[in-house]
Structures are given as structure tokens and as C-alpha cells.
N, C-alpha and C positions, 0 to 999 in steps of 0.2 A: 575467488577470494577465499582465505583457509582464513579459520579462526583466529591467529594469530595478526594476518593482516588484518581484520575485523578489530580487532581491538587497539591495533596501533591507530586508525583510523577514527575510531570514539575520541582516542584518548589525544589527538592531534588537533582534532576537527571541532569537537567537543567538551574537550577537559575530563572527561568520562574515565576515570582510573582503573579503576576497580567492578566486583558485582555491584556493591554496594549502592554506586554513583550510578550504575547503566539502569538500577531495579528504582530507583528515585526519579530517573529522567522518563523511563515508561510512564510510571504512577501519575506525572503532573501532565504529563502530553494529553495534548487534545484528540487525540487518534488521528485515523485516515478517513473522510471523506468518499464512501463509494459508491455514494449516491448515483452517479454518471453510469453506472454499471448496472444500476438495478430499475434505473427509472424507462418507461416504456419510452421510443423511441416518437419523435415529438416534429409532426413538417415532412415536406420529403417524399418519397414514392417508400414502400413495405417492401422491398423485391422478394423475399420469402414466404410473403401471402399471396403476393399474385404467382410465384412457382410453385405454392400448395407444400414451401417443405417446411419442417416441424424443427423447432431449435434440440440444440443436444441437451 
């Protein structure tokens, strides 16, 4: 997706016109959630403790 498709899609999906309207909808958003990503793995078997390897 090239910028220009990026922007017809704000502006279809969103109402999102302009900078102006895309820099306003950042600022009020509640962000992303990425807790799931960062939280230790939780139940389950560890299969890269019991293989002894080391994350990246």
C-alpha cells in the first residue's frame, strides 16, 4: 500500500482529510496494547528451556 492509497483509505474509512485530522486522531487514540508481547509466557510446557536456547 503506497501513500496515496494510505490516505484515500483514512479518508473513506475514517473521514481523516488532511494532516491536520490524521495528527488529531493519533493524539485522542488510546494506542496499541502490547502487553501480549511483552508479558512472560503463562501455563504450558517452555519448549526453549527444556532445548536450553536463548531468545533473540
Amino acid at each position: 500500500m503506497n501513500a496515496a492509497d494510505m490516505r484515500a483509505f483514512l479518508r473513506e474509512e475514517f473521514g481523516i482529510m488532511n494532516d491536520e485530522d490524521f495528527e488529531m486522531a493519533v493524539n485522542v487514540s488510546t494506542g496499541i496494547d502490547l502487553g501480549i508481547f511483552t508479558q512472560p509466557f503463562k501455563g504450558g510446557v517452555n519448549n526453549d528451556k527444556l532445548k536450553k536456547r536463548i531468545p533473540a
